[in-house]
N, C-alpha and C positions, 0 to 999 in steps of 0.2 A: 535497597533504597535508591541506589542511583541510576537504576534501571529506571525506575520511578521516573524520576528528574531527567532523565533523556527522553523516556517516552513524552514527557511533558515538554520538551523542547521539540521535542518535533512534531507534534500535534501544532502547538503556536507556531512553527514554523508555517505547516501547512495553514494554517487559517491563512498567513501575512498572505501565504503565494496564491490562495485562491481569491483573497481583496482586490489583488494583483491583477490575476487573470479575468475578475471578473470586469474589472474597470476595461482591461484591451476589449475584452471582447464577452458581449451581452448574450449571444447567442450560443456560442459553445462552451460548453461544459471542463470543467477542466479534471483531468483524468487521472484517476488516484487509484492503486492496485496495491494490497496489501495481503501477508501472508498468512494472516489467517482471520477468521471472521469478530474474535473480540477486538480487533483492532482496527476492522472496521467500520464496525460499527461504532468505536468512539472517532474515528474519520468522520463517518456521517453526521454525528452528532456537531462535531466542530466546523463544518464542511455545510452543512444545510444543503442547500437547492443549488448552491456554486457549482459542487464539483459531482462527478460521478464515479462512485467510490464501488467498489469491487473486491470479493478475496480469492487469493488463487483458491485455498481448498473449501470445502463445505464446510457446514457445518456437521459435529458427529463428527469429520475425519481425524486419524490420528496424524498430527502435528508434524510430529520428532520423524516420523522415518515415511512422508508422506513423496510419493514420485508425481511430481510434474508432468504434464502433459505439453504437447507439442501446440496443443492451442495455446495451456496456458502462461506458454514464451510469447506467443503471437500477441495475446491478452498482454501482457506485460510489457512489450516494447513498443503498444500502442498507449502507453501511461504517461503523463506527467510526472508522475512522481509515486515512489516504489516505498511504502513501510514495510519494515520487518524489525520482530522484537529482537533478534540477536541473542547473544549469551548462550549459543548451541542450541537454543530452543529449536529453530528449521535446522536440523542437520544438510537437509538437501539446499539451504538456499545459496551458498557461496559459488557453487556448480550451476545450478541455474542461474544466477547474478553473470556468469560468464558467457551464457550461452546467448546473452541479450544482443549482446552487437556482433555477433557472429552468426 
């Protein structure tokens, strides 16, 4: 349940930041990269036509012991802003999360 109530604070999060970005600026999109595809597809859902929302893995892929791609660091440090459900669901994301500014 409180996984619940965070995913649901950052979904609203993200809405506030994309009201945000979409007021600076009309023409670009603001950039959402999430770590797997239920998640964003409720991005997209909250997110509408603002932002442009993305998951590192497919859909079908397995989740828990899925390897990242050297794109999809490239994909991701070109983000606004990075969801992941947490609670060891991405075993690989703490490792990739470091490789962003490196």
């Amino acid at each position: 349940m409180h996984s619940i109530k965070k995913l649901t604070m950052l979904l609203g999060f993200l809405a506030l930041t994309c009201s945000i970005a979409f007021q600076a600026s009309a023409t670009e999109k603001f950039k959402v990269i999430t770590t797997f595809t239920i998640i964003a597809d409720m991005a997209k859902n909250v997110a509408g036509d603002v932002a442009e929302v993305s998951s590192i893995t497919k859909p079908g892929a397995e989740i828990h012991e899925y390897q990242p791609t050297p794109g999809d660091i490239k994909r991701a440090q070109g983000a606004q802003l990075i969801l992941a459900n947490g609670m060891n669901l991405e075993l690989w994301f703490q490792r990739f999360y470091q490789h962003l500014n490196g």
